[in-house]
TORKOL-4160 file (C-alpha; in steps of 0.2 Angstrom, whole numbers, padded with zeros to 4 digits, m for minus):
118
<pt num="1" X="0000" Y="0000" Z="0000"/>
<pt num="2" X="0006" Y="0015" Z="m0004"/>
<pt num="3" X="0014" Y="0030" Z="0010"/>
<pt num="4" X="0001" Y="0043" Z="0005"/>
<pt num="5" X="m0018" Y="0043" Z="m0004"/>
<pt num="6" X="m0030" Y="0060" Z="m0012"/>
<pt num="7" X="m0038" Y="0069" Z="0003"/>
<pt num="8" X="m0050" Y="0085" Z="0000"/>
<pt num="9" X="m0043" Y="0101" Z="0008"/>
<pt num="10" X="m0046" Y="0119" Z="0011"/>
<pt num="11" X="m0028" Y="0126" Z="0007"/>
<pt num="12" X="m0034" Y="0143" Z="0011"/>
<pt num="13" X="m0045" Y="0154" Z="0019"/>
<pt num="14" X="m0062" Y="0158" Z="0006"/>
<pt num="15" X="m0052" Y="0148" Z="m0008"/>
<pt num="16" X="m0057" Y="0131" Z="m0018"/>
<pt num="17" X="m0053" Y="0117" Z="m0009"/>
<pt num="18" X="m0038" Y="0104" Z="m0019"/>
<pt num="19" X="m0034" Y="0090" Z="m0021"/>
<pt num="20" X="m0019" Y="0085" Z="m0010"/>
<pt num="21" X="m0009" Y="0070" Z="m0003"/>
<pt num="22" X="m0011" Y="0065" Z="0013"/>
<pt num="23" X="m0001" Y="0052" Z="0023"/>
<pt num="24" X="m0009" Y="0034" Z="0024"/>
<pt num="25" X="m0008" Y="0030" Z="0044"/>
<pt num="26" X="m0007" Y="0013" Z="0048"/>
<pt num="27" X="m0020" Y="0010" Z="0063"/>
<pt num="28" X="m0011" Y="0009" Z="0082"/>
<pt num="29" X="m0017" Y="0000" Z="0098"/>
<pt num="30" X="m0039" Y="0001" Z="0098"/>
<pt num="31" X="m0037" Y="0009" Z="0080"/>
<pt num="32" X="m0043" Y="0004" Z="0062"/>
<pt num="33" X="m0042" Y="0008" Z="0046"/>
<pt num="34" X="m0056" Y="0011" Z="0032"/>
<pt num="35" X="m0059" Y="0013" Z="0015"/>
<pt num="36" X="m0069" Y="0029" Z="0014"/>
<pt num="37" X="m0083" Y="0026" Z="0000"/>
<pt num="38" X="m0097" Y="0038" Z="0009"/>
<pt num="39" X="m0093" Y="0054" Z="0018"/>
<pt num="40" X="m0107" Y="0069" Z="0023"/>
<pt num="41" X="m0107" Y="0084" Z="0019"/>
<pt num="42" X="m0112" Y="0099" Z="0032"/>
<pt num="43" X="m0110" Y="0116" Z="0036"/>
<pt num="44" X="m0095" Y="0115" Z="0047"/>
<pt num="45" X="m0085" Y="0112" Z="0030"/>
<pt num="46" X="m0093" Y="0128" Z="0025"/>
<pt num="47" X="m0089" Y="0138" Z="0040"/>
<pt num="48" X="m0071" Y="0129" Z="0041"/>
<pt num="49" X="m0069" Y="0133" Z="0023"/>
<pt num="50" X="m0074" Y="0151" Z="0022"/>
<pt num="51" X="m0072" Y="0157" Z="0042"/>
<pt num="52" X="m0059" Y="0145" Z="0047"/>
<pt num="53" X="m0069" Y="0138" Z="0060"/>
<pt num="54" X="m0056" Y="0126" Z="0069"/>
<pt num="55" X="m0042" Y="0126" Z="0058"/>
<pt num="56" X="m0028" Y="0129" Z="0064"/>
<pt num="57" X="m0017" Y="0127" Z="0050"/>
<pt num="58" X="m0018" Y="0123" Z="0031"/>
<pt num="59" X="m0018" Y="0113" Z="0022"/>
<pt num="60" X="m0032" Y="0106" Z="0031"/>
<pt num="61" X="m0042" Y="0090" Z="0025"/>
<pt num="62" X="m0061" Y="0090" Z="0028"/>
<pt num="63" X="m0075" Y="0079" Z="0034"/>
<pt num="64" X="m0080" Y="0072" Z="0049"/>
<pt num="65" X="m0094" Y="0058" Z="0044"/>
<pt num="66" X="m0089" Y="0043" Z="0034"/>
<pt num="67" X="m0094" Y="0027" Z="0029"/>
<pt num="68" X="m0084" Y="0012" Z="0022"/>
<pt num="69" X="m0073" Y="m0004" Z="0023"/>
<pt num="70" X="m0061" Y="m0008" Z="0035"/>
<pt num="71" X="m0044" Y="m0011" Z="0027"/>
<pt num="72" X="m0033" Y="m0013" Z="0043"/>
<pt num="73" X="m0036" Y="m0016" Z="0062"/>
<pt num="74" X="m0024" Y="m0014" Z="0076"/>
<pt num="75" X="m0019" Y="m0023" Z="0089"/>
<pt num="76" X="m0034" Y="m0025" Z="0102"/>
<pt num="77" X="m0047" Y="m0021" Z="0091"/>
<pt num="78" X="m0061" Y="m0032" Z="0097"/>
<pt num="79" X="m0077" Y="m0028" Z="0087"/>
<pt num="80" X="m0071" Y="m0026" Z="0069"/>
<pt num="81" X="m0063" Y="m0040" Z="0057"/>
<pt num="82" X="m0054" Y="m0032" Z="0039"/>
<pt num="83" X="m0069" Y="m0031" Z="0026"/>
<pt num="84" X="m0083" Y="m0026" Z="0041"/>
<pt num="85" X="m0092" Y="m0011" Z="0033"/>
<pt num="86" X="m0091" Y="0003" Z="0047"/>
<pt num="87" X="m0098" Y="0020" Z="0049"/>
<pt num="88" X="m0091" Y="0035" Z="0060"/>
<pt num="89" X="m0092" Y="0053" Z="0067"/>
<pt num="90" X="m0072" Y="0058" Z="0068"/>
<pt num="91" X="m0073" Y="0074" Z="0079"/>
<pt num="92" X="m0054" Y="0075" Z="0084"/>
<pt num="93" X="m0050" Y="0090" Z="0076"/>
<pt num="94" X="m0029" Y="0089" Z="0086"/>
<pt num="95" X="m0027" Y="0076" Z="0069"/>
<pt num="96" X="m0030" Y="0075" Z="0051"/>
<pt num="97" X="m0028" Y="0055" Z="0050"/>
<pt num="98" X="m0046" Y="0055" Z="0054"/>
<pt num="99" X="m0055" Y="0067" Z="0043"/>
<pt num="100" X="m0067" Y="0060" Z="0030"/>
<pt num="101" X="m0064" Y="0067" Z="0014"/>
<pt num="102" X="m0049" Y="0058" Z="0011"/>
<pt num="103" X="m0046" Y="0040" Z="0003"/>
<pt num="104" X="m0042" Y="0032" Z="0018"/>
<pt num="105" X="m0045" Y="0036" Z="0038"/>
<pt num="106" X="m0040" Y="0029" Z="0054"/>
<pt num="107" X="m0047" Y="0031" Z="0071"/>
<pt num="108" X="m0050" Y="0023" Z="0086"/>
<pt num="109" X="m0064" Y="0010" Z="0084"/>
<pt num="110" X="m0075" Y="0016" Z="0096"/>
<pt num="111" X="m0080" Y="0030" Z="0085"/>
<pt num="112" X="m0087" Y="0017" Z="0071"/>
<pt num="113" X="m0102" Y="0007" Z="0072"/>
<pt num="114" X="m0104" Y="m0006" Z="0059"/>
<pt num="115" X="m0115" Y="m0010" Z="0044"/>
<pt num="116" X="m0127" Y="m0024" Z="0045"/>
<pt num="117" X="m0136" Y="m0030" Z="0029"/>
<pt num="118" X="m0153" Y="m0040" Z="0030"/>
C-alpha cells in the first residue's frame, strides 16, 4: 500500500478546496483503518472553509462523517474484522488521520459502528 492517498482540503482561507496528498496511517493499539466510500457533507466544512472555523493550519483535510470498509485493524481491536463495513463521526480535530474526505481514515474503533445488511 502506498505511504500517501488523495484527501480533499481547504488550502486557504475563502479559496477552492484541492486535491492534495495525505499520509496513509497505519491503525495503532484500539485503531482501524477504512476505505472511505461515503462521507457527509455539512455546514462546518462551509464555516471551516470560508471562516476558518477550527483550523488551525492549512492545508487542512475536511469531513467528519464517513462510511466504508475496513482495510486494517490494530492490535486490540475487538469488534471489527478487515472487510466489516463501518460508519463514523471523527470529531478529533488535534489530527488530520481521521477526517473523511480523504481515501483512507484511521481512528480509534469506538467511534465506528458497523453495517449490517438483511
Amino acid at each position: 500500500m502506498s505511504n500517501t492517498h488523495p484527501a480533499i482540503a481547504t488550502v486557504a482561507l475563502r479559496q477552492p478546496l484541492k486535491l492534495i496528498q495525505a499520509p496513509t496511517v497505519a491503525p495503532k493499539q484500539g485503531e482501524i483503518r477504512v476505505r472511505v466510500e461515503w462521507a457527509a457533507s455539512s455546514p462546518l466544512e462551509l464555516h471551516q472553509a470560508d471562516g476558518g472555523l477550527l483550523i488551525s493550519s492549512y492545508p487542512t483535510i475536511l469531513g467528519e462523517n464517513a462510511a466504508g470498509t475496513i482495510v486494517e485493524v490494530g492490535p486490540g481491536v475487538q469488534r471489527f474484522s478487515v472487510g466489516d463495513k463501518v460508519f463514523g463521526f471523527n470529531y478529533d480535530y488535534s489530527t488530520q488521520q481521521d477526517r473523511a474526505y480523504q481515501v483512507f481514515i484511521t481512528a480509534p474503533e469506538y467511534r465506528f459502528g458497523k453495517v449490517y445488511t438483511l
